[in-house]
PDB file with one MODEL, atoms N, CA, C and O in Angstrom:
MODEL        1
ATOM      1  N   UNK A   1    -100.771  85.386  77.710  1.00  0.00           N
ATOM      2  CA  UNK A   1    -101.194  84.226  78.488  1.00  0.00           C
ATOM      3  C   UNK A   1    -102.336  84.629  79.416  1.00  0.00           C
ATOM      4  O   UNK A   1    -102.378  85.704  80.015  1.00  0.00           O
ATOM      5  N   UNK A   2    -103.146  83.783  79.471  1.00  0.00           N
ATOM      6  CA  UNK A   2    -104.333  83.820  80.509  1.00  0.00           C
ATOM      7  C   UNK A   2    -104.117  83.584  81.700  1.00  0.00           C
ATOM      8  O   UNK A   2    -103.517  82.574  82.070  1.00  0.00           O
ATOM      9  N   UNK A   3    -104.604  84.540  82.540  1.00  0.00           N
ATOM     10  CA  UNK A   3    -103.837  84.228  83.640  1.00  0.00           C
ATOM     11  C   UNK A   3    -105.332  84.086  84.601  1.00  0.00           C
ATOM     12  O   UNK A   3    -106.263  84.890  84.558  1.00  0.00           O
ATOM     13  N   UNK A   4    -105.265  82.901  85.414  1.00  0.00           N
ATOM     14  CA  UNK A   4    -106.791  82.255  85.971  1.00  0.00           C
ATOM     15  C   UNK A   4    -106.859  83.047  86.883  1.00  0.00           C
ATOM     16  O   UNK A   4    -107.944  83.591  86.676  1.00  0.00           O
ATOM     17  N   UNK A   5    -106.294  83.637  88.056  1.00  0.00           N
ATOM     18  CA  UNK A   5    -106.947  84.989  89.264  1.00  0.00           C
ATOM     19  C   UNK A   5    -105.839  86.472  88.676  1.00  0.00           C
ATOM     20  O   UNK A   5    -104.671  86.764  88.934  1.00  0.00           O
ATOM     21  N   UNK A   6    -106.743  87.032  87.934  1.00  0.00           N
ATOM     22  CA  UNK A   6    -106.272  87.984  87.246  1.00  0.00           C
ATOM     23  C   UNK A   6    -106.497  88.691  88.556  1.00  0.00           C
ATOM     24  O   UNK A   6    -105.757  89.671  88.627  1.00  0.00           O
ATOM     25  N   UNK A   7    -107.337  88.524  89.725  1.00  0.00           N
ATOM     26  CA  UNK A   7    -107.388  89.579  90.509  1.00  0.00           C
ATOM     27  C   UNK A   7    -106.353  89.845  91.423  1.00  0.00           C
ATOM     28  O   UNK A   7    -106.264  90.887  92.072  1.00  0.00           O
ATOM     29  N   UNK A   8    -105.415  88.711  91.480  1.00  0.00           N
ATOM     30  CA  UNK A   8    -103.896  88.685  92.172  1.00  0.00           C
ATOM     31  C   UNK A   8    -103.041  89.843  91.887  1.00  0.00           C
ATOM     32  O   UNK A   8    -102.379  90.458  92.722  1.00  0.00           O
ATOM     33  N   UNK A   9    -103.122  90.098  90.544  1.00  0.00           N
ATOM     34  CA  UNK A   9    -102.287  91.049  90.145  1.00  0.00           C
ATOM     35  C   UNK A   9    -102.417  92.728  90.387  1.00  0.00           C
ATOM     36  O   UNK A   9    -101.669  93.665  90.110  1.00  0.00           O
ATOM     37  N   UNK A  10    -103.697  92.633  91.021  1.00  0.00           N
ATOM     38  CA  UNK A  10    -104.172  93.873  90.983  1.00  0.00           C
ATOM     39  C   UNK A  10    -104.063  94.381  92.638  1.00  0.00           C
ATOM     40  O   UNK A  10    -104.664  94.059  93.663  1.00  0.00           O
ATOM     41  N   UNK A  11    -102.889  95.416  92.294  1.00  0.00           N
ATOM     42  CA  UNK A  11    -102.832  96.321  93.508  1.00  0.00           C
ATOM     43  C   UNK A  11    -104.017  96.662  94.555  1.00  0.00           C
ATOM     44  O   UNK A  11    -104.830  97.479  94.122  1.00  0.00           O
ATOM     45  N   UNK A  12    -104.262  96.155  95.914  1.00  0.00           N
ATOM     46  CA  UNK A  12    -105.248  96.913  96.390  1.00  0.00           C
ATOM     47  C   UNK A  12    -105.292  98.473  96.529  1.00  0.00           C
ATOM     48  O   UNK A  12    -104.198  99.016  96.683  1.00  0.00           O
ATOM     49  N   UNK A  13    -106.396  99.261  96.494  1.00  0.00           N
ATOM     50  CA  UNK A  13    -106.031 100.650  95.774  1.00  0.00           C
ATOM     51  C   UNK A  13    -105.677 101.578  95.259  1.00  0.00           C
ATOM     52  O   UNK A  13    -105.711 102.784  95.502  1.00  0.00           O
ATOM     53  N   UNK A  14    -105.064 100.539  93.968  1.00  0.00           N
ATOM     54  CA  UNK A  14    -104.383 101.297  92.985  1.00  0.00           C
ATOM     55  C   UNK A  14    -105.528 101.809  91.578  1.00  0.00           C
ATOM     56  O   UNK A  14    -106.496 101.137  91.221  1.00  0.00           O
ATOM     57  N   UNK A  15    -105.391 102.237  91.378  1.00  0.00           N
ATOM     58  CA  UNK A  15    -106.252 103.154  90.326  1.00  0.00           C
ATOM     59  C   UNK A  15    -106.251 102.525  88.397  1.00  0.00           C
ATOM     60  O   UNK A  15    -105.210 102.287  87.785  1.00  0.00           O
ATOM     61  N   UNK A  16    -107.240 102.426  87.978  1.00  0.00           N
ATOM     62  CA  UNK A  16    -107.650 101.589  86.756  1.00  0.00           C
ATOM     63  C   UNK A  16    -107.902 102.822  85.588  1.00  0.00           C
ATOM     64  O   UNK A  16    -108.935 103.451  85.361  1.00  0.00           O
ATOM     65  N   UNK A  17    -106.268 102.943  84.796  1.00  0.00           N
ATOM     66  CA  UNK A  17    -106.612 103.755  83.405  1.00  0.00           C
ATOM     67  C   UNK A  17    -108.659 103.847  83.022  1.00  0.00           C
ATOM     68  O   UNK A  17    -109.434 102.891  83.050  1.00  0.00           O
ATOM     69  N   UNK A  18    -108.933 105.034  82.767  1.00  0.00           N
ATOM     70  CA  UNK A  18    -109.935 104.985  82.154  1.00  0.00           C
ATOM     71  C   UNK A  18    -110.271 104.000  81.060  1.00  0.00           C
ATOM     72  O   UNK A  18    -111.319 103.360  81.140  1.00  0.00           O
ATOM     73  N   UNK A  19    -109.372 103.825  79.951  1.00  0.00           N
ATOM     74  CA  UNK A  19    -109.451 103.217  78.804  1.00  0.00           C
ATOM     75  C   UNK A  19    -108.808 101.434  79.332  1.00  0.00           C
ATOM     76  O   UNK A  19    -107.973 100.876  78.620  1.00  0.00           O
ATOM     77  N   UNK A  20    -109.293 100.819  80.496  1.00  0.00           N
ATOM     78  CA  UNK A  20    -109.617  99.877  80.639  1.00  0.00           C
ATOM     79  C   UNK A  20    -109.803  99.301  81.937  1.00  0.00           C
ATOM     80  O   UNK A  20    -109.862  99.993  82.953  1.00  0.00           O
ATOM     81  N   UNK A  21    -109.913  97.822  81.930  1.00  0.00           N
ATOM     82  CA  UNK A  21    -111.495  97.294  82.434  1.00  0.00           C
ATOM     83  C   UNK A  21    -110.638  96.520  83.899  1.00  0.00           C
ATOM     84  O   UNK A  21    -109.460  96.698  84.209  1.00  0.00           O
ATOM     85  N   UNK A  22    -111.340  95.919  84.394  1.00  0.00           N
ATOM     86  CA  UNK A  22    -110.479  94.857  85.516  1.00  0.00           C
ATOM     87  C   UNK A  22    -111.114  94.061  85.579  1.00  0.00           C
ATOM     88  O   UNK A  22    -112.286  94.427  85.666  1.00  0.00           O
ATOM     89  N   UNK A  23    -110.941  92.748  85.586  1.00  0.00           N
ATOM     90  CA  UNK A  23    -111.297  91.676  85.176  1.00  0.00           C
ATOM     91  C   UNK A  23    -111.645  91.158  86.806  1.00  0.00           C
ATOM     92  O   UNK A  23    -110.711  90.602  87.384  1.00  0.00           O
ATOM     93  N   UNK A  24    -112.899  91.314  87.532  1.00  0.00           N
ATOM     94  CA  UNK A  24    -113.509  90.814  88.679  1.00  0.00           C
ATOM     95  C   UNK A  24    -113.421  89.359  89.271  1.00  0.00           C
ATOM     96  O   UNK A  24    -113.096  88.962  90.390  1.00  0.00           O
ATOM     97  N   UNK A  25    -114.049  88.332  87.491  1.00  0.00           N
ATOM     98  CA  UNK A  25    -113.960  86.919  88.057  1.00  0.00           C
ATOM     99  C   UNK A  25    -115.220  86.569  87.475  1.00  0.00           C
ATOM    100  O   UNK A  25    -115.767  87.324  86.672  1.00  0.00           O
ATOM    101  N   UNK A  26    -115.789  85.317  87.873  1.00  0.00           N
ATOM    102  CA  UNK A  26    -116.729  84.909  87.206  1.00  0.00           C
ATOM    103  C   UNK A  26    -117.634  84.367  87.870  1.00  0.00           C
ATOM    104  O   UNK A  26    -117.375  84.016  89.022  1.00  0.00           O
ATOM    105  N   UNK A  27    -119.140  84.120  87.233  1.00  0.00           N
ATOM    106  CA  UNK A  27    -120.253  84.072  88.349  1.00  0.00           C
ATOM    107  C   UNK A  27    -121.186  82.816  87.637  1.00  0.00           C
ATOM    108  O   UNK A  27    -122.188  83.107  86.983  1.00  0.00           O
ATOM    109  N   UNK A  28    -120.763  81.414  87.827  1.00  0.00           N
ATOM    110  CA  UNK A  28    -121.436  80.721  87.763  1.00  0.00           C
ATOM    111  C   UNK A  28    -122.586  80.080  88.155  1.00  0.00           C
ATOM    112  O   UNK A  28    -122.583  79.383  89.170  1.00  0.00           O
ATOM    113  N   UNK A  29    -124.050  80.300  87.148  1.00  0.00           N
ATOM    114  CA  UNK A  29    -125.035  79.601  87.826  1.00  0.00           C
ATOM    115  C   UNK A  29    -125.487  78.063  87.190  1.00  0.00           C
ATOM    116  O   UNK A  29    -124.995  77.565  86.178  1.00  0.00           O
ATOM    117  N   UNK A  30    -126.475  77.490  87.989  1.00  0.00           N
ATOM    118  CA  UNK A  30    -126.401  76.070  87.619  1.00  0.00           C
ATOM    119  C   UNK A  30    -128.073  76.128  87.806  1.00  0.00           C
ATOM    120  O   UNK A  30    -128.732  76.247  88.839  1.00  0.00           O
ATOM    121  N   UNK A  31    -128.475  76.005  86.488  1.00  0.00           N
ATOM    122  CA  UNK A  31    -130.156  75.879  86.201  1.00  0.00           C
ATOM    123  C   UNK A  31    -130.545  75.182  87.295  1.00  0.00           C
ATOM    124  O   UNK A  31    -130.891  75.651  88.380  1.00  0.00           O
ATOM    125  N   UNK A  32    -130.481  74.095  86.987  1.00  0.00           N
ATOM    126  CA  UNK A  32    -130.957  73.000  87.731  1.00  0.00           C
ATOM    127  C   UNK A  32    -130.958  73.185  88.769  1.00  0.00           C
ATOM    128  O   UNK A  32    -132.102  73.251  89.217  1.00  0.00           O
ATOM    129  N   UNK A  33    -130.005  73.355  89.653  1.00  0.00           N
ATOM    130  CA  UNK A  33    -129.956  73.889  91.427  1.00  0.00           C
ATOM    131  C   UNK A  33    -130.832  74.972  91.575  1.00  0.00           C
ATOM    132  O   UNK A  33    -131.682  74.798  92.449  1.00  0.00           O
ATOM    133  N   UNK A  34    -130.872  75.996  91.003  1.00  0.00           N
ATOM    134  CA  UNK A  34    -131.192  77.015  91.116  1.00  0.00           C
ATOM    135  C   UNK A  34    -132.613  76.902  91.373  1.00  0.00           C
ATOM    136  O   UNK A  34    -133.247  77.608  92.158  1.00  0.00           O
ATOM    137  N   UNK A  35    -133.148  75.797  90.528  1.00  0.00           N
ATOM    138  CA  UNK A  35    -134.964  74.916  90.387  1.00  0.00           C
ATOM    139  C   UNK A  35    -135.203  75.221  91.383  1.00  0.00           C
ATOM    140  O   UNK A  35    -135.890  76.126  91.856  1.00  0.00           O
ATOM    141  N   UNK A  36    -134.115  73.767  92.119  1.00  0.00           N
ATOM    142  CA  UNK A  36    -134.043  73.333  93.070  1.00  0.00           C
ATOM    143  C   UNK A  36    -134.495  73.800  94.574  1.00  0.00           C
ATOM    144  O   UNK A  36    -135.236  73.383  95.465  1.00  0.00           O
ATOM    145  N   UNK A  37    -133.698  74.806  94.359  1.00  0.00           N
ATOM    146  CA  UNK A  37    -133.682  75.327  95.180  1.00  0.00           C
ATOM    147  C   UNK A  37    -134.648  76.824  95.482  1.00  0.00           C
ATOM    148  O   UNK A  37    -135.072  77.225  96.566  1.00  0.00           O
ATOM    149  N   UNK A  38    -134.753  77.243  94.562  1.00  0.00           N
ATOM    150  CA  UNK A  38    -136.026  77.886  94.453  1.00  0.00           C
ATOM    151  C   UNK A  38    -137.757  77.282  95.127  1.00  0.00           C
ATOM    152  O   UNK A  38    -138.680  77.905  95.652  1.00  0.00           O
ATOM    153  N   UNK A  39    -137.629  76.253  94.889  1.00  0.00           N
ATOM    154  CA  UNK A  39    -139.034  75.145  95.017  1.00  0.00           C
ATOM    155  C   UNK A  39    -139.056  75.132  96.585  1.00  0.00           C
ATOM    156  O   UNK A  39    -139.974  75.418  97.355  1.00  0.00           O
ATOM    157  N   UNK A  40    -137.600  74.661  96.863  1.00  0.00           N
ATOM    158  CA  UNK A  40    -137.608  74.055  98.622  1.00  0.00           C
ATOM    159  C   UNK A  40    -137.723  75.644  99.148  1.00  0.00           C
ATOM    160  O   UNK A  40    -138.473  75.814 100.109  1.00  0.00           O
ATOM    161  N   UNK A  41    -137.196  76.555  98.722  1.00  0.00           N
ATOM    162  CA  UNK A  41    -137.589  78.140  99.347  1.00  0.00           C
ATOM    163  C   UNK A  41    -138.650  78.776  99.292  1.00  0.00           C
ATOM    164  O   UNK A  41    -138.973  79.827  99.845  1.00  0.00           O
ATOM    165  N   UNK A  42    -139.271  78.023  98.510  1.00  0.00           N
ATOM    166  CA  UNK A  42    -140.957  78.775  98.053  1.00  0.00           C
ATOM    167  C   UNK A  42    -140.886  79.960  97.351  1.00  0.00           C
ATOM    168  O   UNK A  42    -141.789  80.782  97.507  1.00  0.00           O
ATOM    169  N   UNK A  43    -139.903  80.204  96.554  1.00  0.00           N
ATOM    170  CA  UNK A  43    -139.493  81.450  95.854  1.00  0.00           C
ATOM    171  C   UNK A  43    -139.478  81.447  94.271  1.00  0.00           C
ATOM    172  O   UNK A  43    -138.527  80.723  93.975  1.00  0.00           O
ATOM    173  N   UNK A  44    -139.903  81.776  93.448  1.00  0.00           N
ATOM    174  CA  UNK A  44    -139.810  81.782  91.975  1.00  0.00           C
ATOM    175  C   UNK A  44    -138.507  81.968  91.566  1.00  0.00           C
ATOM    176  O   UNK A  44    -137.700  82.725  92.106  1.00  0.00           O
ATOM    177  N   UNK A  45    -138.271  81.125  90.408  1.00  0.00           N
ATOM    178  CA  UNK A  45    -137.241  80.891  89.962  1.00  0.00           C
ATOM    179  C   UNK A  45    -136.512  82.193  89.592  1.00  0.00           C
ATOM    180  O   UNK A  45    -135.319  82.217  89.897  1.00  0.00           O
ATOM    181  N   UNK A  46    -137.120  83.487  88.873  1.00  0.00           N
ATOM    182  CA  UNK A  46    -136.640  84.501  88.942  1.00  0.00           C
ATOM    183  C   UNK A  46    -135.806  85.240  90.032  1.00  0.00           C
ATOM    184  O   UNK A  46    -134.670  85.699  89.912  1.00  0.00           O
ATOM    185  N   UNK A  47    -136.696  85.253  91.219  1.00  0.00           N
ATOM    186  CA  UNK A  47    -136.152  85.481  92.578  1.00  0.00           C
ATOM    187  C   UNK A  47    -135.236  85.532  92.955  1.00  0.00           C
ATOM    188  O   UNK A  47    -134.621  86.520  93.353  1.00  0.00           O
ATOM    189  N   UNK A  48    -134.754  83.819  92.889  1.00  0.00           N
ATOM    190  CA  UNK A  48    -133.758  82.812  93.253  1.00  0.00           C
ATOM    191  C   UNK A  48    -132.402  83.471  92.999  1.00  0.00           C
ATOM    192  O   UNK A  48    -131.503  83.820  93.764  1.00  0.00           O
ATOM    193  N   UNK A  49    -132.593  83.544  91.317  1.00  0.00           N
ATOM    194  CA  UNK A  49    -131.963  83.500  89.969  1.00  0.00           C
ATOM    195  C   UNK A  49    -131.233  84.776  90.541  1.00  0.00           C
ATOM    196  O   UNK A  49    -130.003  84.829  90.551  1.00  0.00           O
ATOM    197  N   UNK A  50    -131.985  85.756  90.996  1.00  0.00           N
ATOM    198  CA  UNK A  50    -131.895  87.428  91.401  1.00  0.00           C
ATOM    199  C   UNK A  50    -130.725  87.779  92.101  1.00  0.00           C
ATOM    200  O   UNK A  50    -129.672  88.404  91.979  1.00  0.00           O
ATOM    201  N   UNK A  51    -131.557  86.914  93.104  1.00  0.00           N
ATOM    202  CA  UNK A  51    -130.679  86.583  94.312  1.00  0.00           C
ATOM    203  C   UNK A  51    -129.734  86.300  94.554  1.00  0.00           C
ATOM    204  O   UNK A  51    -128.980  87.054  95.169  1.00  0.00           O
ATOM    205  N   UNK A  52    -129.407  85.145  94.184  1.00  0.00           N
ATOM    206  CA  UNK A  52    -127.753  84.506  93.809  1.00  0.00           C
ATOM    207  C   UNK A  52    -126.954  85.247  92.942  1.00  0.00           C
ATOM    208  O   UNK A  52    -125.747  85.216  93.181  1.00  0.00           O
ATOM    209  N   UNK A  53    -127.354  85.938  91.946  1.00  0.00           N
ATOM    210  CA  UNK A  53    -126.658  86.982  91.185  1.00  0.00           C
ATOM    211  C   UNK A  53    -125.931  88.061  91.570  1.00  0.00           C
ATOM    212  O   UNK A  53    -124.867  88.462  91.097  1.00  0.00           O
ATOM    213  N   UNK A  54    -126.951  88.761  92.978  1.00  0.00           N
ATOM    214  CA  UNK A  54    -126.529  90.072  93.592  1.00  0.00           C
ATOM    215  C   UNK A  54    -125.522  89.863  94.720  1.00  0.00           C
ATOM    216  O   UNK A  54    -124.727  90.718  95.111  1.00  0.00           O
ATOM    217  N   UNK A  55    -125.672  88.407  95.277  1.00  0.00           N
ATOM    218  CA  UNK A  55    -124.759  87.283  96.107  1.00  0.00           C
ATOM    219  C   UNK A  55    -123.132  87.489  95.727  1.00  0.00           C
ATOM    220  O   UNK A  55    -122.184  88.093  96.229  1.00  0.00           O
ATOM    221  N   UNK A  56    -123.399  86.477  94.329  1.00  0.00           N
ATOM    222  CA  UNK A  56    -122.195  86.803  93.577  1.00  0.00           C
ATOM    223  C   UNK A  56    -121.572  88.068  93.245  1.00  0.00           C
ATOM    224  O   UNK A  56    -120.368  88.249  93.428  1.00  0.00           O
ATOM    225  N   UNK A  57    -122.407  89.024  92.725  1.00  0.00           N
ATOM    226  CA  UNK A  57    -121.606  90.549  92.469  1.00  0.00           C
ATOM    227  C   UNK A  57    -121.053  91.229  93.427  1.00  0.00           C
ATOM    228  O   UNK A  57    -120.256  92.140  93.200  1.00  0.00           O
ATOM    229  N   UNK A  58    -121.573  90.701  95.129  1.00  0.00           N
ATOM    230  CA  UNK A  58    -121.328  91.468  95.824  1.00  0.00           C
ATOM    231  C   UNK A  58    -119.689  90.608  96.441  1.00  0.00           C
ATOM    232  O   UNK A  58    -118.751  91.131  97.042  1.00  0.00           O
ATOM    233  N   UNK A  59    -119.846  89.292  96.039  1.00  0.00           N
ATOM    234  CA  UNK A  59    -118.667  88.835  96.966  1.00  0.00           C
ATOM    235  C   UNK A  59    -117.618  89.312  95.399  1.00  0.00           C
ATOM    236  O   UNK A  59    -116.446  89.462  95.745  1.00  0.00           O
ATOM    237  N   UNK A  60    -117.784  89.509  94.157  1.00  0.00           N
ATOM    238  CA  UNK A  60    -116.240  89.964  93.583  1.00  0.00           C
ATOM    239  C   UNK A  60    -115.820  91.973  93.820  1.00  0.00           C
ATOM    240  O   UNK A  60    -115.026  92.824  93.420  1.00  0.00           O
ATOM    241  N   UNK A  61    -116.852  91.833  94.618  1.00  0.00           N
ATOM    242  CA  UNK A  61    -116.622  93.410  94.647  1.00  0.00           C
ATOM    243  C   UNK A  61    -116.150  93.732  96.145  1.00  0.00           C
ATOM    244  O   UNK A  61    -116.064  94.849  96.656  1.00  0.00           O
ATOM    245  N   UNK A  62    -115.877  92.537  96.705  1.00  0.00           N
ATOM    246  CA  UNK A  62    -115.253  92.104  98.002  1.00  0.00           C
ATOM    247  C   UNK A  62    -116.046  92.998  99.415  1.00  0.00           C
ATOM    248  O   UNK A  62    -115.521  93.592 100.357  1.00  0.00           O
ATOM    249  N   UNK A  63    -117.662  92.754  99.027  1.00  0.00           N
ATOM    250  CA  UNK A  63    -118.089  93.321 100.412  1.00  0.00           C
ATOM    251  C   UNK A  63    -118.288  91.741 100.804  1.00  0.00           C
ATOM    252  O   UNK A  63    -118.670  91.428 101.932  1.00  0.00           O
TER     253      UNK A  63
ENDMDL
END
């Protein structure tokens, strides 16, 4: 069964077998906003795109 906050289950500093993975969570972006919002920032869509990415990686890695 799939379980939707797989990160519940996971001991805070408990240690992850080599031979597998931990499932962080997921990092949804939305083209369109992203335009959006890029335009009103004066920032290229790449940028943006960058940005919000390193946003996201950093909040499942819980800094």
């Amino acid at each position: 069964m799939y379980c939707l906050f797989p990160q519940g289950d996971f001991k805070k500093g408990a240690e992850v077998p080599e031979d597998e993975f931990v499932l962080l969570g997921d990092i949804a972006m939305a083209y369109d906003v992203i335009a959006v919002e890029a335009k009103k920032e004066e920032k290229t869509f790449l940028d943006h795109f960058c940005h919000l990415l390193v946003h996201g990686c950093l909040h499942l890695f819980g800094i």
